[in-house]
C-alpha positions in Angstrom: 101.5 109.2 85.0 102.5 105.7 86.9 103.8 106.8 90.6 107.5 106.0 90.6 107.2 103.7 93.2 104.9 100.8 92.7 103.9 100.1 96.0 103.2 103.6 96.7 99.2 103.6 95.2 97.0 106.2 97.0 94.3 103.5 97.5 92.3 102.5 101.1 93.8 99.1 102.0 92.3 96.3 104.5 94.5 95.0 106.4 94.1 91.3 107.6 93.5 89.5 111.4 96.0 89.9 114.0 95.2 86.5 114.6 96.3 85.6 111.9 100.1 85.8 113.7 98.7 83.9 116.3 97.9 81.1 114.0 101.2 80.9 112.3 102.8 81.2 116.0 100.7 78.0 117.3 102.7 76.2 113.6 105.8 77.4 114.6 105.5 76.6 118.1 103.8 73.1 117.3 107.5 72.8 115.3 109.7 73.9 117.6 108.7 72.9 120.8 109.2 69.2 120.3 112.7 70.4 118.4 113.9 71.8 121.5 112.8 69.0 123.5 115.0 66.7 121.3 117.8 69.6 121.2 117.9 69.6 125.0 118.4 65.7 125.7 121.6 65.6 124.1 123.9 68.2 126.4 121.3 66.6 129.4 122.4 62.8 128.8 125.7 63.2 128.2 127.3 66.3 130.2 129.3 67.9 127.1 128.8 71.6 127.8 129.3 72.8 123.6 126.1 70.8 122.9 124.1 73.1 124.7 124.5 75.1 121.1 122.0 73.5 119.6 118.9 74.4 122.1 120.4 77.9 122.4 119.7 77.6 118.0 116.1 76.8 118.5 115.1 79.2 121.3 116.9 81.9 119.2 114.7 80.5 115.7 111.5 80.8 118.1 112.5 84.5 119.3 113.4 85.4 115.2 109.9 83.7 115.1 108.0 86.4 117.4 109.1 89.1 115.8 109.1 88.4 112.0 105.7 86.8 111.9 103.5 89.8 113.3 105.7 92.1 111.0 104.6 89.8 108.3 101.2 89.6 109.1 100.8 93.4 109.7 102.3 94.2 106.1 99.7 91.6 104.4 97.0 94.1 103.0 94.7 94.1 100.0 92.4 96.6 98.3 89.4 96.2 95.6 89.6 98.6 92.5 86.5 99.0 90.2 88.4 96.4 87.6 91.1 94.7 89.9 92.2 93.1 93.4 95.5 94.2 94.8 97.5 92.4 97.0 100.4 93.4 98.8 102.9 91.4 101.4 106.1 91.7 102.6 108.6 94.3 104.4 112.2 93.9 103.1 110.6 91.4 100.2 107.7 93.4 98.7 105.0 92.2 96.9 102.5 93.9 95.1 99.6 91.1 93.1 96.9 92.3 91.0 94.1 90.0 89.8 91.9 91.7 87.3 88.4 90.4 87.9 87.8 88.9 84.4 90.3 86.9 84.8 88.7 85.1 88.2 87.9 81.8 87.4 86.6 80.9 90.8 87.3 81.7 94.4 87.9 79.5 97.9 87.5 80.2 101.0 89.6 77.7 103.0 90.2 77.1 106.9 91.8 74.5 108.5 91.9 73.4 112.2 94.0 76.2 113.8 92.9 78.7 111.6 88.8 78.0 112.6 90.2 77.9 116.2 91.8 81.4 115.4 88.5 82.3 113.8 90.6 83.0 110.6 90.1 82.0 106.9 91.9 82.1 104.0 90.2 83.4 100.2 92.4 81.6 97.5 91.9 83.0 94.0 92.1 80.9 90.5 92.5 82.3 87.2 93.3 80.8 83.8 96.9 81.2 84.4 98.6 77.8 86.5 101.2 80.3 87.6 99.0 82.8 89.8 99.4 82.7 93.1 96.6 84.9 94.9 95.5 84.4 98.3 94.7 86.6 101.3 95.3 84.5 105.0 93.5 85.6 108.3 90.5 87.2 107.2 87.5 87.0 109.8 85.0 84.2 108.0 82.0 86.8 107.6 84.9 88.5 105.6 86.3 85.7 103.5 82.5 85.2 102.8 81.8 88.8 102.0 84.9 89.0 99.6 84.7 85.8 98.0 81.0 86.6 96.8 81.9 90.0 95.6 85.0 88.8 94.1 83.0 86.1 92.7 80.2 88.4 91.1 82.6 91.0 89.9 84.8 88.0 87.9 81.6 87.1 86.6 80.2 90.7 85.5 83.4 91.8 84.2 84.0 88.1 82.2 80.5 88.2 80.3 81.5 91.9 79.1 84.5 90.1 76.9 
């Protein structure tokens, strides 16, 4: 019998790199930084007190910022079954993926600039459908590496059974 709540599976889930916050913080910051730059010369040029609304927005966005984005991160988890991957994200928004390995076509492992400074990567998964949307962010690269081979050899095993 199917639990009654889907997000409630008795499995051993991985949880990914904390730094994977601190990546998505440097964006955000890299964003907003310059914003309230821009936000503050207004109320600073021309003395109109009211103006002073629109920095007070921005440093308020950055402060939503530090503390959605570790809840975020902490709640992005995956675990490997004998026949699937599961993914699961989100606190108020849940989201619960499952990739069955015969249907891998082929897995990435991608990392850009902050994310190799963060010593993060990200494993993207593609399957026949142009619709799926499977990644996990902010694993360690050993990891990604580890994951995508297995995930890799599994997709292959389980697509020469068909």
């Amino acid at each position: 019998m199917a639990p009654a709540d889907p997000f409630s599976l008795d499995l051993t889930w991985t949880q990914v790199s904390p730094r994977l916050a601190a990546a998505r913080l440097t964006v955000a910051a890299a964003w907003l930084v310059p914003l309230l730059v821009v936000a503050v010369l207004p109320p600073v040029l021309s003395g109109i007190a009211w103006l002073w609304v629109l920095p007070a927005v921005v440093v308020l966005l950055a402060l939503w910022l530090l503390w959605l984005v570790p809840r975020q991160v902490g709640a992005l988890r995956y675990a490997e079954r004998d026949d699937d991957l599961l993914i699961r994200r989100g606190i108020m928004f849940r989201s619960l993926v499952v990739v069955p390995y015969g249907r891998m076509q082929f897995v990435d492992v991608k990392a850009g600039p902050i994310d190799r400074a963060m010593g993060i990567a990200r494993v993207q998964l593609h399957t026949a459908s142009p619709s799926s949307d499977a990644w996990i962010a902010g694993l360690p690269p050993a990891e990604a590496a580890r994951l995508r081979e297995r995930l890799a050899s599994r997709g292959e095993a389980r697509l020469a059974g068909l």
